[in-house]
C-alpha positions in Angstrom: 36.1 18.2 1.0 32.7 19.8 0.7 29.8 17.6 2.0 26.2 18.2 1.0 23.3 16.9 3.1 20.2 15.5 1.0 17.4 18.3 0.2 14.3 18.0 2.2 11.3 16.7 0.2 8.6 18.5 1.8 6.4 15.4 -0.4 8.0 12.5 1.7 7.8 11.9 6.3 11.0 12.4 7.1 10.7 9.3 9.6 9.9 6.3 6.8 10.4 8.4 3.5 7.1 7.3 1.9 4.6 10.0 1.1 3.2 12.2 3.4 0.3 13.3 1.1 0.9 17.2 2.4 -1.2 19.6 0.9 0.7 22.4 1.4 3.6 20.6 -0.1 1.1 19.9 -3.9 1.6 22.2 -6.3 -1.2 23.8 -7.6 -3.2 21.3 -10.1 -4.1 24.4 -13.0 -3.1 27.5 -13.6 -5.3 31.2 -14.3 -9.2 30.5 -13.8 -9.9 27.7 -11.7 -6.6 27.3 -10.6 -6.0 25.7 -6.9 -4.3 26.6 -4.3 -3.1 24.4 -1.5 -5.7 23.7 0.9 -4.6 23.1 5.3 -2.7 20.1 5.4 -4.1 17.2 6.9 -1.5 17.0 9.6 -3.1 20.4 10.8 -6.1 18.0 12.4 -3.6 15.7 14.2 -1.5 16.2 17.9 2.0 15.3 17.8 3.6 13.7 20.6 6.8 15.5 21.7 8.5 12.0 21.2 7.8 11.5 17.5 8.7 15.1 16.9 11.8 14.7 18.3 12.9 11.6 15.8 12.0 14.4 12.9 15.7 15.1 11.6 16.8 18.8 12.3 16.9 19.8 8.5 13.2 18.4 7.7 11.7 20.0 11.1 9.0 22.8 9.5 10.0 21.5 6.2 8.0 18.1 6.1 5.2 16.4 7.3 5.0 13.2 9.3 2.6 10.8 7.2 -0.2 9.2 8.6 0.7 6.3 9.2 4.1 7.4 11.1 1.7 9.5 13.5 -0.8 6.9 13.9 2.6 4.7 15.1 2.8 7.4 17.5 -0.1 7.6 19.1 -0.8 10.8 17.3 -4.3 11.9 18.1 -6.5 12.8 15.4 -9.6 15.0 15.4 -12.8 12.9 16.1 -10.7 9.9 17.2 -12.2 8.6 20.7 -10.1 9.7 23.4 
């Protein structure tokens, strides 16, 4: 039997599934002049606890990013939060 694991959506948090809202993960919105490129994601502003990284399933890990929401369960801190 072959088995195939489900592809990564670099679009959805591996932790909950919902979207991530990853820039680097957008396509492009036009293309020639005026076209735009992904911008830093948000997740770029944001430390990760070594717990919450660890929940990120071995295929998605580099692939996609936790969403909001999933790192503010975590305890994630985000630049110009109060410490």
């Amino acid at each position: 039997m072959n088995f195939s694991l489900p592809a990564v959506d670099p679009c959805r948090c591996p932790l909950c599934g919902q979207s991530n809202a990853c820039a680097m993960a957008t396509p492009a919105t036009t293309v020639g002049v005026g076209a735009t490129a992904p911008g830093p994601c948000w997740c770029t502003r944001v430390h990760f606890s070594a717990d919450v990284l660890t929940q990120v399933p071995e295929a998605a890990r580099n692939k996609a990013c936790i969403c909001a929401a999933c790192a503010r369960a975590s305890k994630g801190k985000f630049d110009g939060d109060n410490a």
